[in-house]
C-alpha positions as CSV (number, residue, x, y, z in Angstrom):
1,X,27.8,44.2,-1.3
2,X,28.8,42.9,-4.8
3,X,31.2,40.5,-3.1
4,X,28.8,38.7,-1.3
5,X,26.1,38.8,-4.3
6,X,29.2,36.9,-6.1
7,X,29.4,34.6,-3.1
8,X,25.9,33.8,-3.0
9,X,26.2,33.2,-6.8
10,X,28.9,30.7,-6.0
11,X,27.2,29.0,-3.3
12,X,24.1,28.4,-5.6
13,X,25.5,26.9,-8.6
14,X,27.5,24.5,-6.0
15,X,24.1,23.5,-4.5
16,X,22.0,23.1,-7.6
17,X,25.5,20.9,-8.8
18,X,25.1,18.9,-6.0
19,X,21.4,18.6,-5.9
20,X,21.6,17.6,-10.2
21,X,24.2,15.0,-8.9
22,X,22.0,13.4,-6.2
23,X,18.9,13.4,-8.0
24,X,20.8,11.3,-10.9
25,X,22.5,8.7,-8.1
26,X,18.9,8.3,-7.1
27,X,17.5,7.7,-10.3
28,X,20.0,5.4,-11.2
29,X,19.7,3.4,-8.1
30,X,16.2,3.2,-8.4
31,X,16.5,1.6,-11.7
32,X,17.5,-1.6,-9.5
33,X,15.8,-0.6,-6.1
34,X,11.9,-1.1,-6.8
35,X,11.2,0.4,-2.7
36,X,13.2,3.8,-4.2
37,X,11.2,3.9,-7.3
38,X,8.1,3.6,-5.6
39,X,8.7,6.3,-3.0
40,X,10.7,8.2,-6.4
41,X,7.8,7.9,-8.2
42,X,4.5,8.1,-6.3
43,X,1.3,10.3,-6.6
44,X,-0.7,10.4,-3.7
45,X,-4.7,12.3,-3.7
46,X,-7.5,11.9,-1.9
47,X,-8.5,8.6,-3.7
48,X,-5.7,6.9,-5.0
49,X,-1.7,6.7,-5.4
50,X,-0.1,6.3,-8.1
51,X,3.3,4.6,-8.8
52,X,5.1,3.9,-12.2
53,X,2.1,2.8,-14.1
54,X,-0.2,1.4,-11.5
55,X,-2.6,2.8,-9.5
56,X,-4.0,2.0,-6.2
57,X,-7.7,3.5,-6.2
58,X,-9.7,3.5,-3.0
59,X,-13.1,2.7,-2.7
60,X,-15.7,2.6,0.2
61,X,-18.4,0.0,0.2
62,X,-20.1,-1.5,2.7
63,X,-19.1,-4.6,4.8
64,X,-20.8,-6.6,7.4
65,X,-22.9,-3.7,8.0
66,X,-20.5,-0.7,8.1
67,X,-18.3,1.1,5.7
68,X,-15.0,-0.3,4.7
69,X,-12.5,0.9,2.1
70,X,-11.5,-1.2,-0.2
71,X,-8.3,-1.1,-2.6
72,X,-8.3,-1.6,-5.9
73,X,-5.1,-2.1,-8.2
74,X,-5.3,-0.9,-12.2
75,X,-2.6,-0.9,-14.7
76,X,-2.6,2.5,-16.2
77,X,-0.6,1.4,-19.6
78,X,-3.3,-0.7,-20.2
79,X,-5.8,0.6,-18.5
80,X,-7.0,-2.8,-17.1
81,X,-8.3,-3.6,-13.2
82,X,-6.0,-6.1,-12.1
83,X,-7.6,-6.5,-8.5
84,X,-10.7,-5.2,-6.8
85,X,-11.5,-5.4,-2.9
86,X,-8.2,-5.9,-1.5
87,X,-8.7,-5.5,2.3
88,X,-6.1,-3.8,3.2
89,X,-3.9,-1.0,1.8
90,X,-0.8,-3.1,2.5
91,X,-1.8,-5.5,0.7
92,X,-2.2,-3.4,-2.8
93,X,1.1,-2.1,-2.0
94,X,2.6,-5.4,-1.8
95,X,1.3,-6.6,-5.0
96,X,2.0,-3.4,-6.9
97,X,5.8,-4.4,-5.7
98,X,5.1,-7.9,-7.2
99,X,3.6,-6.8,-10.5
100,X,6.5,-4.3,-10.8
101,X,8.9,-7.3,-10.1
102,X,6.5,-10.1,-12.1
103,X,6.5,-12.5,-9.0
104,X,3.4,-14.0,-10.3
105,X,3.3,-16.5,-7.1
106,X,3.2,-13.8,-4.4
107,X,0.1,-12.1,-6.0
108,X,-1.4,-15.2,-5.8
109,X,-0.4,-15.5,-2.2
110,X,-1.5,-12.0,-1.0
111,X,-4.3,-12.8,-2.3
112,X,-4.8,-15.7,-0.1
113,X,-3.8,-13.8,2.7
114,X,-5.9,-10.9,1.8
115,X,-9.0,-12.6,1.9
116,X,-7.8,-14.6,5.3
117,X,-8.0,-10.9,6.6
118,X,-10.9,-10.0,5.3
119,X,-13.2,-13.3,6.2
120,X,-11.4,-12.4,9.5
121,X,-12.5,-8.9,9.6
122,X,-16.0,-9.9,8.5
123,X,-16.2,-12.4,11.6
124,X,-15.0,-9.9,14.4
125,X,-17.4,-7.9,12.6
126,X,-20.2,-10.2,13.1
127,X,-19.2,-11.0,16.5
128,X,-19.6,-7.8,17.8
129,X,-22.7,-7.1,16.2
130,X,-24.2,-10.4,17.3
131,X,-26.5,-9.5,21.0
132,X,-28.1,-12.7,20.5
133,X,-24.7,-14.7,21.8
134,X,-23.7,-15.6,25.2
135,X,-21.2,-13.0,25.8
136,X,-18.6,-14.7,27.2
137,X,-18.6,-16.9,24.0
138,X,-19.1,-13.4,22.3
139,X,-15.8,-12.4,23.4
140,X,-13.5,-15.9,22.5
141,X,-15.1,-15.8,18.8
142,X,-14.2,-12.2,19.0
143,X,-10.3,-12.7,20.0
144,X,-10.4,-15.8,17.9
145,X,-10.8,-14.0,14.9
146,X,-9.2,-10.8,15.9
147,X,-6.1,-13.3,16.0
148,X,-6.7,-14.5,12.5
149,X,-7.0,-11.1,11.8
150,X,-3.5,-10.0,12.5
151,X,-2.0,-13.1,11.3
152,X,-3.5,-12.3,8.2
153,X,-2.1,-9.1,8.3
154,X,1.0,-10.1,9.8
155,X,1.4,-12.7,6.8
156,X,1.2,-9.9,4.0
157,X,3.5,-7.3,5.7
158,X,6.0,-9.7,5.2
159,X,6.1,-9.9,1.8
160,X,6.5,-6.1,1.5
């Protein structure tokens, strides 16, 4: 029995060696990897995630007659809102990976293609709220702008 308690002993300084030796590769790679920092150093709860020292908040408001949440982006060093109402979650993400690298020009961009979404999203929206309309013209706004809606989307997974 004491043999294999020294065994075990042996076998668990060799896996908390190994584990000390990953978890500093990782860190050091992450210091040049922004994707590994964030998934390093993210905080998820029920309202927000947190990584390095931004923070994604999520709101709910409402939005061509429903609820929608929202995304908001805050600088926690500074404690400073950088953007409110982003569409989509992707987005946020996107430009928390722009602020972390300063590429000043692809915030501006996602937000361009943010609010393409959302005008988008408001449209569909409206289209399929709308009883007034002829239906079949109903339905071609509605694929029309559920088009624009995924190229909008489409546009700001790209730059993740």
């Amino acid at each position: 029995m004491k043999d294999l308690l020294k065994e075990l002993d042996k076998l668990s300084y060799a896996i908390d060696k190994q584990l000390r030796e990953t978890v500093d590769d990782l860190a050091k790679k992450a210091l040049k990897d922004v994707e590994l920092a964030i998934a390093m150093t993210q905080t998820v709860t029920e309202n927000s995630l947190e990584v390095q020292n931004y923070r994604i908040d999520i709101v709910e408001h409402e939005f061509a007659g429903r609820k929608k949440k929202f995304y908001n982006i805050i600088d926690t060093e500074i404690n400073e809102t950088l953007q409110t109402e982003l569409g989509l979650f992707e987005t946020a993400l996107a430009m928390v990976k722009a602020y972390m690298l300063g590429k000043s020009n692809t915030i501006q961009e996602l937000e361009n293609h943010d609010m393409e979404y959302c005008n988008a999203l408001y449209e569909v929206y409206m289209h399929k709220n709308n009883k007034y309309l002829i239906e079949d013209i109903s339905l071609a706004k509605i694929d029309n702008a559920t088009r624009k809606l995924q190229e909008a989307k489409q546009k700001i997974i790209r730059k993740l």
